[in-house]
C-alpha distance (Angstrom), angle and dihedral (degrees) to the residues before:
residue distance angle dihedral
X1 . . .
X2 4.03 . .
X3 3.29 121.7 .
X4 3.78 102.2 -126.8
X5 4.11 124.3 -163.9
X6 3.41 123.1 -137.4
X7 3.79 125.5 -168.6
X8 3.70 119.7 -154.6
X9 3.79 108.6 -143.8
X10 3.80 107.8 -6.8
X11 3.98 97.7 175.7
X12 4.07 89.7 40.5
X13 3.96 82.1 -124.8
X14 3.93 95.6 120.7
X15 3.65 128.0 87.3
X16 3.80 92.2 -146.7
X17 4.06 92.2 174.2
X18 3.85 112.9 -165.2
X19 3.80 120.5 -17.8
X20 3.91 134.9 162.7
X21 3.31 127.0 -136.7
X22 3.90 104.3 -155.3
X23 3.75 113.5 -163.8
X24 3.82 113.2 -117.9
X25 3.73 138.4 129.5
X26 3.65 109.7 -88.0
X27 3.74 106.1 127.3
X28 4.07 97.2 -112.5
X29 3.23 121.9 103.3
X30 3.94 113.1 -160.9
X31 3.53 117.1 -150.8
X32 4.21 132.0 -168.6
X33 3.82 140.1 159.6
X34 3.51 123.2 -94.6
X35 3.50 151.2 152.6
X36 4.01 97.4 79.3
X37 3.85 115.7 -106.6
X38 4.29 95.4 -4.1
X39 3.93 81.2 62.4
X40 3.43 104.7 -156.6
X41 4.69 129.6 -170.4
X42 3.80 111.6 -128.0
X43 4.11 125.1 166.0
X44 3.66 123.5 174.9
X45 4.12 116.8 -168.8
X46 3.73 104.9 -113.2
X47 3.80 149.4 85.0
X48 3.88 133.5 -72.5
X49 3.66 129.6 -115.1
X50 4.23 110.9 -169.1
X51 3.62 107.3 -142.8
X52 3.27 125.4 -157.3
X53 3.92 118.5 -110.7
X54 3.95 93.3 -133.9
X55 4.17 114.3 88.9
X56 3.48 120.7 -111.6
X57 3.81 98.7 -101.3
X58 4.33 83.9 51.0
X59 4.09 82.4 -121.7
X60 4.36 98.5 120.0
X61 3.32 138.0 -7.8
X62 3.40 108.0 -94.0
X63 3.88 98.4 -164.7
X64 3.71 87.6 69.4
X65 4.15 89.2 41.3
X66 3.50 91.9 56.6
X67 3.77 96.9 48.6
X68 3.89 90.5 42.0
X69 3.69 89.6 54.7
X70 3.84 89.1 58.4
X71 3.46 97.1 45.3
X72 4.02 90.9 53.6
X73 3.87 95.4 42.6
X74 3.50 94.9 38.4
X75 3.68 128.5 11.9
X76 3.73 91.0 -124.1
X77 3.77 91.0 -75.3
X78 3.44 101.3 136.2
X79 3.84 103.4 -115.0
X80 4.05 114.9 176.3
X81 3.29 116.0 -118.8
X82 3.43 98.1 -123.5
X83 3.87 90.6 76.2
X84 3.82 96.1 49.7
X85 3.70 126.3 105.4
X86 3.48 113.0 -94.0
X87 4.02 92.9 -120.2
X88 4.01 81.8 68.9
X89 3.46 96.0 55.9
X90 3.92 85.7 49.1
X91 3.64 89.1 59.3
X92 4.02 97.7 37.0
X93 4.20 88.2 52.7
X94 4.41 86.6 51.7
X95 3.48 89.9 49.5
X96 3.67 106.3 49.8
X97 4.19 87.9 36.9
X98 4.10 79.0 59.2
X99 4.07 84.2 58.1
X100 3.98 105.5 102.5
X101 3.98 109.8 -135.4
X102 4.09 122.1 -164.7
X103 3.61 119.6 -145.0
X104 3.95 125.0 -171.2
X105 3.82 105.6 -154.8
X106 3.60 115.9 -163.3
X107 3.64 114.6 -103.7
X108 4.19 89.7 7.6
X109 4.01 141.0 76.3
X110 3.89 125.1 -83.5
X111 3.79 99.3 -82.7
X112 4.27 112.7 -159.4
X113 3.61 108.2 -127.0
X114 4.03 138.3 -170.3
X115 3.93 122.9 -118.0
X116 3.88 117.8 -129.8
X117 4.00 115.1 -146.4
X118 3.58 96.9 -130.8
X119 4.21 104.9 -128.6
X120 3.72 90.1 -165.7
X121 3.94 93.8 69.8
X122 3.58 97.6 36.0
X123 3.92 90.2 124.9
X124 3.43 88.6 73.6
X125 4.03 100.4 50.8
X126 3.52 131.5 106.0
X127 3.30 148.7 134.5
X128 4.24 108.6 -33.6
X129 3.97 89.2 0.6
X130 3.63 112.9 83.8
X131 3.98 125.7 170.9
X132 3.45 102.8 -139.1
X133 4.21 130.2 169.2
X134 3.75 104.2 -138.6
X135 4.09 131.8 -176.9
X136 4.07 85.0 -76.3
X137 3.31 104.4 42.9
X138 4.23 134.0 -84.5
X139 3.61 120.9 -9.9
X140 3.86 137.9 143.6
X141 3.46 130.5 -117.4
X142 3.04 121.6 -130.3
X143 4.40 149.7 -171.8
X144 3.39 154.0 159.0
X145 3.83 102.4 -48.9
X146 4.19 112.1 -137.2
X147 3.98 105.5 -123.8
């Protein structure tokens, strides 16, 4: 099979809210900007997962939590998260465990999980490219970036 690329968003005219990009072997690669003003091209081979922009409890909106948090921390400048202060990363893991996360089990109802910012790819996060460990296995998390 080819490999076909996808980008998410070329123009930057869609409101894409929250998806996840699980990592599996498909044969598409989606690709999006991130990384605030340094505006970086990543794609991971996988499938999306829409997410809805409300937290898990249905307290906030998380979608505009997360992107506050990098504004505050960061100034949208793109800073990997493997130079932040670790009361950051704190506060990044809450938020994206507040992201609600469908699952369709075979043979059982949709169950509502919880993302898990995954600490052992935190190198490669940044603003609108999270590494997260969902229900199926690692993924990122991603959204509209803020140049």
């Amino acid at each position: 099979m080819e490999r076909m690329n996808v980008y998410i968003d070329p123009d930057g005219s869609i409101d894409t809210g929250l998806l996840v990009l699980v990592a599996a072997p498909t044969g598409v690669v989606y690709e999006t900007q991130c990384a605030g003003l340094r505006c970086e091209q990543r794609g991971l081979e996988g499938y999306i997962v829409p997410c809805s922009s409300q937290s898990y409890e249905l307290t906030s909106n998380v979608a505009a939590d997360i992107a506050d948090f990098f504004y505050r921390h960061f100034k949208n400048q793109g800073d990997s998260a493997d130079t932040w202060p670790s009361k950051a990363v704190a506060e990044l893991s809450t938020l994206i465990h507040s992201v609600a996360f469908w699952t369709t089990p075979k043979d059982a109802p949709h169950r509502r999980e919880r993302l898990r910012l995954d600490h052992t790819r935190l190198e490669e996060c940044t603003e609108a490219w999270i590494p997260i460990i969902t229900p199926y296995g690692p993924g990122v998390l991603i959204f509209k970036n803020s140049d």
